[in-house]
C-alpha positions as CSV (number, residue, x, y, z in Angstrom):
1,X,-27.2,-166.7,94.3
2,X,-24.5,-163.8,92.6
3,X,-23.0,-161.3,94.5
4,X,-25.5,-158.9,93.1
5,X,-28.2,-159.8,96.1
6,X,-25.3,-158.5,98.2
7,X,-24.1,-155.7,96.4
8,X,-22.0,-154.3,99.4
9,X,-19.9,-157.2,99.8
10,X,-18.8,-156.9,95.9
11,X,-14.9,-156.2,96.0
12,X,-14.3,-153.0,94.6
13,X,-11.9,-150.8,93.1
14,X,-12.0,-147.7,94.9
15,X,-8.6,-146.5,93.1
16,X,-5.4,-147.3,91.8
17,X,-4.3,-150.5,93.3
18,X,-6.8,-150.2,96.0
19,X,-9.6,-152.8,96.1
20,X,-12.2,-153.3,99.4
21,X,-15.8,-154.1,100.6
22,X,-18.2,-154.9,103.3
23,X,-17.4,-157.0,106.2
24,X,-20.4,-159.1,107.0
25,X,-21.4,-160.3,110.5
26,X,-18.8,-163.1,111.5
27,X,-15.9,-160.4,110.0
28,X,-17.6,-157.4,112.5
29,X,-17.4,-159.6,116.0
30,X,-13.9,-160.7,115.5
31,X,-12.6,-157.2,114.3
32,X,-15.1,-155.3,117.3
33,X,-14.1,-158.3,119.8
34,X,-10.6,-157.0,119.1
35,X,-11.6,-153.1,119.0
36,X,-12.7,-153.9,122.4
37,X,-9.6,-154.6,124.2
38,X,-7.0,-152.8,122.0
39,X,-6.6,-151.1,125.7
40,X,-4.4,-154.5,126.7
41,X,-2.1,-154.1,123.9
42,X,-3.3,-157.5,122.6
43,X,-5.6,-159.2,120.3
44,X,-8.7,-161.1,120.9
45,X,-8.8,-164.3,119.0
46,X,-5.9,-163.2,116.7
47,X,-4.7,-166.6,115.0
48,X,-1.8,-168.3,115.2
49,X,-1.3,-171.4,113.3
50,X,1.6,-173.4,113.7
51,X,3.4,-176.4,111.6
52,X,7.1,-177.7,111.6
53,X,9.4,-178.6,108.8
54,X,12.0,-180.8,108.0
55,X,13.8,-179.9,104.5
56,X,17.1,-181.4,102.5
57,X,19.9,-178.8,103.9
58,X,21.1,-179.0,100.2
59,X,18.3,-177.2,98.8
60,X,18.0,-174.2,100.9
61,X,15.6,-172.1,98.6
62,X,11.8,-171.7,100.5
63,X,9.5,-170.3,98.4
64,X,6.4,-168.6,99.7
65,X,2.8,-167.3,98.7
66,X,0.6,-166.2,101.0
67,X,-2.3,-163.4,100.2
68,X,-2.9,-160.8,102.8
69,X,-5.7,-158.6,103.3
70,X,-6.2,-155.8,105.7
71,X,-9.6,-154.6,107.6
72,X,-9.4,-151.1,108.9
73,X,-12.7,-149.0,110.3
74,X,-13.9,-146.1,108.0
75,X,-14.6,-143.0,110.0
76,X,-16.4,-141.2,107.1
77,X,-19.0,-144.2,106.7
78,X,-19.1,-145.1,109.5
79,X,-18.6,-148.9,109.0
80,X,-15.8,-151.9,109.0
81,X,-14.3,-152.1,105.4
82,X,-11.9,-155.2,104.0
83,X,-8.9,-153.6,102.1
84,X,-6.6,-155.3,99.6
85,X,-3.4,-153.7,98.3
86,X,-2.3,-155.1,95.3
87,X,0.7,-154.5,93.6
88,X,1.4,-151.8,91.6
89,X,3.0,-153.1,87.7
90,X,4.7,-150.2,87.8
91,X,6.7,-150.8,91.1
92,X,6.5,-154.5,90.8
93,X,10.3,-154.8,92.9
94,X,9.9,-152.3,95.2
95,X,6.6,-153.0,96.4
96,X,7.1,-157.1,96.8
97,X,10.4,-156.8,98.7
98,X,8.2,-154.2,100.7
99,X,5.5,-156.9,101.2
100,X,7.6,-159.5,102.0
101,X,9.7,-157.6,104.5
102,X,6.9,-157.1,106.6
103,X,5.3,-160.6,105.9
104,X,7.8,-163.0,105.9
105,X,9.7,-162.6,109.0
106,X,12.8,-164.9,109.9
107,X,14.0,-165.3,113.0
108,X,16.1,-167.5,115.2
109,X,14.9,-166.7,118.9
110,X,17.1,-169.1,120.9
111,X,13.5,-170.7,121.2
112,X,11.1,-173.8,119.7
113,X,8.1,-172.0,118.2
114,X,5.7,-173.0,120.6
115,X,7.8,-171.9,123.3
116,X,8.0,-168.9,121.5
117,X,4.3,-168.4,120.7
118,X,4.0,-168.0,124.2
119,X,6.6,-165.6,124.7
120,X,4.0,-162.9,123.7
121,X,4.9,-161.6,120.3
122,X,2.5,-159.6,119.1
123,X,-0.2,-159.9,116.9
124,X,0.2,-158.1,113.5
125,X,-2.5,-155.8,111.9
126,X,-1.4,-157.6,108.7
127,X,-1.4,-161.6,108.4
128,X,2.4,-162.1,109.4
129,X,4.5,-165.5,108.8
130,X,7.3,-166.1,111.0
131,X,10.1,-169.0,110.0
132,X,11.5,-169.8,113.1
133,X,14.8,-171.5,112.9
134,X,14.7,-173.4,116.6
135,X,18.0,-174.3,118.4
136,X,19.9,-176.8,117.5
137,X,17.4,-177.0,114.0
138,X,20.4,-178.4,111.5
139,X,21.4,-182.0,111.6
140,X,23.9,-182.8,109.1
141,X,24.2,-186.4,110.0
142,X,20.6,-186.9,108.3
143,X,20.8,-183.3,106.2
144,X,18.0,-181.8,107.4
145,X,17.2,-178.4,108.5
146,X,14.1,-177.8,111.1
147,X,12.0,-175.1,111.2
148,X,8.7,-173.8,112.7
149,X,6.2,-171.7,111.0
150,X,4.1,-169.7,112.8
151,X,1.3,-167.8,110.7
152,X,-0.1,-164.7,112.9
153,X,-3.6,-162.6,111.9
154,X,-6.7,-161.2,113.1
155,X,-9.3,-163.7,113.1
156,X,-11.3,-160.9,111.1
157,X,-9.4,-162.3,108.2
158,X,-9.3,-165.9,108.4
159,X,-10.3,-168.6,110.7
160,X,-8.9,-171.7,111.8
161,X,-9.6,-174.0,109.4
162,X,-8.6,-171.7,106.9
163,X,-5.2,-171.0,108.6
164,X,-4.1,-174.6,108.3
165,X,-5.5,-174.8,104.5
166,X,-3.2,-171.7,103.8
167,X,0.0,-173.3,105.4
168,X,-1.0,-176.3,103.3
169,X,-0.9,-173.9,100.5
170,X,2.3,-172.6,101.4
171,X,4.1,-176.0,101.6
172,X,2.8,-177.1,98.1
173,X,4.2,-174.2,96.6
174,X,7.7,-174.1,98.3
175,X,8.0,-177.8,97.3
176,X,7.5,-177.1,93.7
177,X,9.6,-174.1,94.1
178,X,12.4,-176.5,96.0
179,X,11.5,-179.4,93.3
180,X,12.2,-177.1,90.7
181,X,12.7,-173.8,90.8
182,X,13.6,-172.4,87.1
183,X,9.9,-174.1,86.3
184,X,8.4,-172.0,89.2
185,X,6.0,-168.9,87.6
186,X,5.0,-166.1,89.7
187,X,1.1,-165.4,88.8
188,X,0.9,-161.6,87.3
189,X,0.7,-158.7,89.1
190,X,-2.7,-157.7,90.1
191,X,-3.7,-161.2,89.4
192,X,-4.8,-162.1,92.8
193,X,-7.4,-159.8,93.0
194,X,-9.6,-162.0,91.4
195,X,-9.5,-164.8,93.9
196,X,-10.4,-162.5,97.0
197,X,-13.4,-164.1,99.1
198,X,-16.6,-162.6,99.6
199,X,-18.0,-163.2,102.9
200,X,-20.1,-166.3,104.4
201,X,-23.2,-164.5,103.3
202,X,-21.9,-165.1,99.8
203,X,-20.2,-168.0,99.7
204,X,-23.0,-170.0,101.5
205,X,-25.8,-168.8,99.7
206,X,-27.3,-167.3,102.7
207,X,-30.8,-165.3,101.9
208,X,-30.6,-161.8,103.0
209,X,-34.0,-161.2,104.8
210,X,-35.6,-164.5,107.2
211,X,-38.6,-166.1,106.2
212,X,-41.0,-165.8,108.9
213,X,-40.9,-169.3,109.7
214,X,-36.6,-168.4,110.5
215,X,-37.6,-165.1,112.6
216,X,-39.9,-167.2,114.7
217,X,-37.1,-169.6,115.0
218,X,-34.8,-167.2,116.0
219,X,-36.6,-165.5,118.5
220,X,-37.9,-169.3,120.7
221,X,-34.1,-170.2,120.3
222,X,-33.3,-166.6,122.1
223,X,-36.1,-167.0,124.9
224,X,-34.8,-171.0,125.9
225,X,-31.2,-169.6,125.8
226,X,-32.0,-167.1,128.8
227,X,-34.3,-169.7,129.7
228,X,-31.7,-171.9,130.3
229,X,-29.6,-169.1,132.6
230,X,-32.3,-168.9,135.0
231,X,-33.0,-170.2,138.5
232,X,-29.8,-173.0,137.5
233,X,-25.6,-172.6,139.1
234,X,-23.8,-172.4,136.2
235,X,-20.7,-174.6,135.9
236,X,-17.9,-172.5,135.3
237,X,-14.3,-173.2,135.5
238,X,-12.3,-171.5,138.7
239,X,-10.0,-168.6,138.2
240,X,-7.4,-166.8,140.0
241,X,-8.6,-163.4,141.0
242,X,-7.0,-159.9,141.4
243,X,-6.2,-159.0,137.8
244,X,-8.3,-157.0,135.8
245,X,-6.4,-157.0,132.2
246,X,-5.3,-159.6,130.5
247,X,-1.9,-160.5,130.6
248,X,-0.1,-163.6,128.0
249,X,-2.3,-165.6,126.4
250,X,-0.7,-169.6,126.8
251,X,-1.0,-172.7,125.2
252,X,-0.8,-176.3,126.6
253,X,-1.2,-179.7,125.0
254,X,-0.6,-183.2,125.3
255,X,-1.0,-186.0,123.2
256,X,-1.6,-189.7,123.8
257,X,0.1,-192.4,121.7
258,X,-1.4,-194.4,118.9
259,X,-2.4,-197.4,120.5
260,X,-4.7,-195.1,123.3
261,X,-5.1,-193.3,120.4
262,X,-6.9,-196.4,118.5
263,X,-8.5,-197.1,121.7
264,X,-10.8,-194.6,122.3
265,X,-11.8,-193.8,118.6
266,X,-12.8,-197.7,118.8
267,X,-14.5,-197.5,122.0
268,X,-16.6,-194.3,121.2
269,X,-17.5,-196.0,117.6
270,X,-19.2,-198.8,119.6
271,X,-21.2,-196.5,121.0
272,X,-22.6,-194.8,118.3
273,X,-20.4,-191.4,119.6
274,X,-17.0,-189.8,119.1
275,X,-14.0,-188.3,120.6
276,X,-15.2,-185.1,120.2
277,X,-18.4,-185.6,121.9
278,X,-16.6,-187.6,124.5
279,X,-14.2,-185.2,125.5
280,X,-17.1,-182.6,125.6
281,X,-18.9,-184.2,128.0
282,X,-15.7,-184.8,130.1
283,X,-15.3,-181.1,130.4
284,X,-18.7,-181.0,131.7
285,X,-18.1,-183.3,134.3
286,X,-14.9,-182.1,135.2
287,X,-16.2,-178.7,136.0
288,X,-18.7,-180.0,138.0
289,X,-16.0,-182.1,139.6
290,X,-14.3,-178.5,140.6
291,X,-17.7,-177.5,142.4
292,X,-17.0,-177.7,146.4
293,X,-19.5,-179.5,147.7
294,X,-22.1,-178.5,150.3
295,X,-24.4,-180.8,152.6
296,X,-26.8,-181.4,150.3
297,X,-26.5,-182.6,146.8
298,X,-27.8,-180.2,144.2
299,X,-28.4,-179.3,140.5
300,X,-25.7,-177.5,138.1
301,X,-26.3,-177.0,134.3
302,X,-23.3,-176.9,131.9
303,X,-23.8,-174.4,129.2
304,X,-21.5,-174.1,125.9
305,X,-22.1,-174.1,122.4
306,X,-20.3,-175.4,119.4
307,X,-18.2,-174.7,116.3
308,X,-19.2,-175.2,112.7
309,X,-17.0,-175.2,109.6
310,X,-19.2,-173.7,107.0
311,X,-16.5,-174.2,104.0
312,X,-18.2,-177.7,103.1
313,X,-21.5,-176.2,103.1
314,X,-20.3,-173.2,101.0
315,X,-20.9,-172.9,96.9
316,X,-17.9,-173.9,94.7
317,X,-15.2,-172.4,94.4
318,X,-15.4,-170.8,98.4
319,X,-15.7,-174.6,99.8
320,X,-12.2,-175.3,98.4
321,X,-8.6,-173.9,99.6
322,X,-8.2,-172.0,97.1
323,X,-10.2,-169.2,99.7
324,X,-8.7,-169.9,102.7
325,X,-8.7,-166.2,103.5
326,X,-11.7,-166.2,104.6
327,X,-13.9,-166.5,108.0
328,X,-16.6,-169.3,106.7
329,X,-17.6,-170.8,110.1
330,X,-20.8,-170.4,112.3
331,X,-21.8,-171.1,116.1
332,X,-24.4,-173.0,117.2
333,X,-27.0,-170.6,117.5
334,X,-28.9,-172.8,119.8
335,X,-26.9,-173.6,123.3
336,X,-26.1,-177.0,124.8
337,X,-27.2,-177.5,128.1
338,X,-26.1,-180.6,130.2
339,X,-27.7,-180.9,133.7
340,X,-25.6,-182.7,136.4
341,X,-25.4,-182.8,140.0
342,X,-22.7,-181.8,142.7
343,X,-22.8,-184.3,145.0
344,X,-22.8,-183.6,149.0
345,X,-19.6,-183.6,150.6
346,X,-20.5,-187.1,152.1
347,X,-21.0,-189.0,148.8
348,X,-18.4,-187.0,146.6
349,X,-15.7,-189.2,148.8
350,X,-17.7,-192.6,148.2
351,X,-15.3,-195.3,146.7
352,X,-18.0,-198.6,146.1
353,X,-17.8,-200.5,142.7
354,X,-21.4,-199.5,142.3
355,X,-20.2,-195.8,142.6
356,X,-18.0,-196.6,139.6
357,X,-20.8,-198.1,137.5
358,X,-22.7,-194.6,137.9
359,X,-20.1,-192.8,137.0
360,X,-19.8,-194.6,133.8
361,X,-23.6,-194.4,133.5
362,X,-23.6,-190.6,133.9
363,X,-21.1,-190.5,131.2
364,X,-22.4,-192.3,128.8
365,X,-25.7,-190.3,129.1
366,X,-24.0,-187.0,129.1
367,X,-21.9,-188.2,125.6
368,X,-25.1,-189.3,124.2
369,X,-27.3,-185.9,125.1
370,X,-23.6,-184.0,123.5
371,X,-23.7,-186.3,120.4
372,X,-27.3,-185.2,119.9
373,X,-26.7,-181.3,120.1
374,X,-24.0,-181.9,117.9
375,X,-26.4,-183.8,115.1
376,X,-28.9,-181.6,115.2
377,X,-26.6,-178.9,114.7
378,X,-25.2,-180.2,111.8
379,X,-28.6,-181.3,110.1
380,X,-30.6,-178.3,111.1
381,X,-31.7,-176.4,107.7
382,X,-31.6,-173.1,109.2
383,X,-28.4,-172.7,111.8
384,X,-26.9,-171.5,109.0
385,X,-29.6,-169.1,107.7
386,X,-29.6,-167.5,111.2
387,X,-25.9,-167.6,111.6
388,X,-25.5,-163.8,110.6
389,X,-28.3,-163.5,113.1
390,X,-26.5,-164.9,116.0
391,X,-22.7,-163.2,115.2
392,X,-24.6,-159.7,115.5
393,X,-26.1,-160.5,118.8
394,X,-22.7,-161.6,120.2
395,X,-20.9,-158.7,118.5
396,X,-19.5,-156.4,121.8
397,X,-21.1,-152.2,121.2
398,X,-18.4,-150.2,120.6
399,X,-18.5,-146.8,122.3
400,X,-16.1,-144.9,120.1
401,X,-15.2,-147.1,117.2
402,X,-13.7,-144.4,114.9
403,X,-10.9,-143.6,117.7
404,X,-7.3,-144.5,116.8
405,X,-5.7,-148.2,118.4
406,X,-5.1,-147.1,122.0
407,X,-3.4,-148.8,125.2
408,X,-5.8,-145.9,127.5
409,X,-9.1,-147.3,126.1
410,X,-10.5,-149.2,128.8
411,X,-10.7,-153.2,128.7
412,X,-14.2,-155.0,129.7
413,X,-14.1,-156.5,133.3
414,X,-13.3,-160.0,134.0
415,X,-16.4,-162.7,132.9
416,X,-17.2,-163.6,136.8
417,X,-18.3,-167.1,135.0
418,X,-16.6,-168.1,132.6
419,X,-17.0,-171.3,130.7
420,X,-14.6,-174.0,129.2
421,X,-15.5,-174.5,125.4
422,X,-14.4,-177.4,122.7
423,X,-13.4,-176.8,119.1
424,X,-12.8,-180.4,117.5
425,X,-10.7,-179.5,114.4
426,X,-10.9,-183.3,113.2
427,X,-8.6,-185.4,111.0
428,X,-5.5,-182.6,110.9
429,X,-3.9,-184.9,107.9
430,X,-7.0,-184.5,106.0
431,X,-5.8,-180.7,105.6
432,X,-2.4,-180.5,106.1
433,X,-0.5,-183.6,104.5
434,X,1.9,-184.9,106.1
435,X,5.0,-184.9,103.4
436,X,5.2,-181.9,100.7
437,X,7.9,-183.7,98.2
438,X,11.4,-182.9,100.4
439,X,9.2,-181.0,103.1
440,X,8.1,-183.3,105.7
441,X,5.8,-181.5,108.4
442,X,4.7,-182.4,111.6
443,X,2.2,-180.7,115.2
444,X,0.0,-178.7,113.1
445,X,-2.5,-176.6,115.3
446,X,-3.9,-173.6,115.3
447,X,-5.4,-171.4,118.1
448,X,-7.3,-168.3,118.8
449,X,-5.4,-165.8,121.4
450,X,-7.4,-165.9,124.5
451,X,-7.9,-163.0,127.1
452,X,-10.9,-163.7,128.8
453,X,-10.9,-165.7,132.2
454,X,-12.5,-168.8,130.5
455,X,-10.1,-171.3,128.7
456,X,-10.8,-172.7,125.0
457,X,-9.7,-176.8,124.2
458,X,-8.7,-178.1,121.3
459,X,-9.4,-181.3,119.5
460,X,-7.9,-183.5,116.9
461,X,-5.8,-185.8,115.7
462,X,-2.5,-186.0,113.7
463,X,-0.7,-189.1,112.1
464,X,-3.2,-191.3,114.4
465,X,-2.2,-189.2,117.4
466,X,-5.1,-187.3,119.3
467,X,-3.7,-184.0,120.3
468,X,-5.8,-181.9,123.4
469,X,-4.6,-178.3,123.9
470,X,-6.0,-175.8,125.9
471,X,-5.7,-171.8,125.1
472,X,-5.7,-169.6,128.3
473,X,-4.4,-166.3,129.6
474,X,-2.0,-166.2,132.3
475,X,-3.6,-163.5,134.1
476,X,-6.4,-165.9,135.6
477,X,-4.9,-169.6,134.8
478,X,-1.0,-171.0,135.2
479,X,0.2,-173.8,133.1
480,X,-0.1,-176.6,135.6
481,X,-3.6,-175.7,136.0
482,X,-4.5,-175.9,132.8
483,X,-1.9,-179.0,131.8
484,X,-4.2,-180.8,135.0
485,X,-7.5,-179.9,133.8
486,X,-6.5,-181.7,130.2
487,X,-4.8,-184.8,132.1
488,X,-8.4,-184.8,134.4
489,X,-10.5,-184.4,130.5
490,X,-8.2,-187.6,129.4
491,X,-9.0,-189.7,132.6
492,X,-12.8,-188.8,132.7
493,X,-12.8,-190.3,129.0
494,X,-11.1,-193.2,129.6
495,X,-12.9,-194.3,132.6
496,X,-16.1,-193.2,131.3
497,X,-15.5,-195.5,127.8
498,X,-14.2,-198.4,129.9
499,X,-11.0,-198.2,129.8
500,X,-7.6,-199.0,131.2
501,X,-6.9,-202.1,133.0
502,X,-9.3,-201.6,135.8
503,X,-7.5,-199.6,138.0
504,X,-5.3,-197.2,136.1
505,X,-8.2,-195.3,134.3
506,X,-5.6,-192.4,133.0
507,X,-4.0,-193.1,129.3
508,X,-0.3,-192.2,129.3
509,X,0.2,-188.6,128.1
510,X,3.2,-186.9,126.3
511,X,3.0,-183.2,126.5
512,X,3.8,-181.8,123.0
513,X,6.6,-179.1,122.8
């Protein structure tokens, strides 16, 4: 399928130097999301990825090459518009030191990175790196220098997956440019232009109208969604009250050592599941756990959804890294629903072996309804098809979306019920290697900035390490909440997979800094 099917997503030269187009569905919730609560001087979902460095101190030259793009709202038409600057031949000097001033930010903040990332910098209207040089970062006994990198944007621009390609980008071309530099070539002005990414609707090949069989489709998967919301409690995860904007949004993780590491990948592979689909269904069973309990046991239904990465299932070249820019992922259109019950305050206390052996039961069922969800997801012809389908429905109205970024425009009240969601990132070495010629990196992860009451997890693993992080705001969560909710996700799995040495069911945890 050619761009010409989608004729507004074409890039175009509107003048001199000037080139934009269309933003498709995925690109309009994350820039509206973010239109939404401009009025808390943050950014919903705004990115930050995150990778440190360990170069030779006696070559001290970083290169650096990363594309930015800029989406701003069009008040004459009336709709969201991606912008690209390029540079003009003309001003070739002027207009990159301009650029990389406002790009390529270092600073030495008395801080480690992630400490700093939740110091609440702001987010940038412009994808932003920031070299962090953290204390104490030179070692001249080895001749090292540290540093962290920390890649800031609106999620409008790129996505996660993308974020980590693009540092991986980076790295590869500051290594040449370390290796040797008088070899390096800067591509021609103007050049870049022709690798800027259309949208998913292009790069996946995604029909513009539904067949009817996909409208019908789309409409039985709305009707059991709301289907599912009704006459069921709704597992949501507890929240300090009072505050009604968001305040910092925080990040926790921890990460368990090879060898528990190695453990549980082996004990989910005999049973046909995964970490990911483990650790899911320990969230669902941990918010249950949070439930008080009442004199009689009763029903509660978990409902979440999950994350797709689309970039596999996109047409070459938009599946590679060479268009990491982009914001190629999908949600399960369809939700995932996992019934469980709270039990009465007389049996939640109950400590029998058989009470153990249904615990493990439950869990195993739970992982294996999850692991389904997940399959069908991933084989189902048309979640993509619909995927524009279900980004509109979620995309927040906007009252006044030609007004100017304000702190008075009013935020959207708390979610009363929030939920606890997963994204499973994978194999973090499959996109970010782990040595870059004298570059040697290590803790990549990226994250979305959260200001809602509910908090997002993380999943994935990094040099055989599993990592679990949790994205929150501190307006409704504080960190020892949060770091308890991950260390109660890690003990769930391990006694639900059989693990431990029969009565230490909790893996030893390292919380990464």
């Amino acid at each position: 399928m050619s761009q010409s099917r989608y004729p507004q997503y074409n890039w175009r030269q509107s003048k001199h130097n000037h080139w934009e187009r269309e933003v498709d569905e995925a690109e309009c919730f994350y820039a509206s999301l973010a239109k939404s609560y401009e009025g808390s001087g943050r950014m919903f979902f705004a990115i930050t990825g995150f990778v440190s460095i360990s170069v030779d101190l006696t070559n001290g030259s970083i290169g650096q090459d990363v594309e930015d793009a800029l989406l701003d709202y069009d008040k004459e038409r009336g709709k969201y518009f991606k912008t690209y600057n390029s540079f003009d031949p003309a001003h070739l000097d002027f207009h990159t030191e301009s650029w990389l001033s406002d790009t390529f930010i270092s600073i030495t903040p008395n801080m480690h990175g992630l400490d700093w990332c939740n110091s609440d910098p702001l987010a940038p209207r412009v994808p932003t790196l920031f070299v962090i040089t953290p204390p104490y970062s030179n070692d001249s006994r080895k001749g090292t220098v540290n540093l962290d990198l920390v890649f800031r944007s609106p999620h409008d621009i790129i996505d996660g997956i993308g974020t980590l390609q693009l540092l991986n980008k980076l790295l590869v071309t500051a290594a040449r440019y370390h290796a040797d530099p008088s070899s390096f070539e800067l591509p021609l002005p103007g050049s870049e232009c022709q690798n800027l990414s259309p949208p998913l609707r292009v790069a996946a090949l995604i029909p513009p109208i539904l067949t009817l069989d996909q409208q019908e489709r789309l409409q039985n998967t709305i009707s059991s969604n709301a289907a599912l919301r009704q006459d069921a409690e709704l597992l949501s995860v507890p929240f300090t009250q009072g505050e009604k904007v968001p305040g910092k949004h925080q990040r926790a993780a921890l990460g368990l050592s090879i060898g528990d590491t190695n453990l549980a990948l082996q004990a989910c592979k005999a049973l046909g599941t995964t970490v990911t689909h483990a650790y899911h269904a320990s969230i669902a069973l941990l918010l249950r756990d949070l439930r008080p309990s009442r004199t009689e046991a009763r029903a509660a239904r978990y409902i979440n959804y999950c994350l797709v990465n689309e970039r596999p299932n996109c047409a070459a070249p938009y599946s590679t890294p060479d268009h990491a820019a982009a914001v190629y992922h999908s949600v399960s259109g369809t939700s995932l629903a996992l019934d469980l019950t709270i039990p009465s305050g007389a049996d939640r206390f109950k400590d029998h072996p058989s009470d153990a052996k249904e615990a493990q039961k439950e869990f195993r069922t739970l992982v294996d309804q999850v692991r389904d969800f997940y399959t069908s997801i991933r084989n189902s012809p048309e979640n993509l098809a619909l995927a524009p389908s279900f980004w509109s429905m979620a995309t927040p109205h906007i009252a006044n979306p030609t007004s100017k970024w304000s702190l008075n425009t009013p935020v959207p009240a708390p979610n009363q019920s929030p939920s606890v969601s997963l994204s499973s990132m994978g194999k973090l070495d499959n996109v970010i290697a782990p040595q870059h010629g004298a570059f040697s990196t290590k803790n990549p992860w990226v994250t979305g900035e959260e200001l809602g009451t509910g908090i997002g997890v993380f999943l994935g693993t990094w040099q055989g390490q599993l990592q679990l992080s949790a994205a929150y705001n501190e307006a409704w969560h504080d960190r020892e909440e949060v770091r308890g909710f991950l260390e109660r996700c890690c003990g769930i799995v391990w006694k639900g997979l059989g693990l431990g040495d029969g009565t230490n069911h909790v893996p030893k945890v390292e919380w990464v800094h």
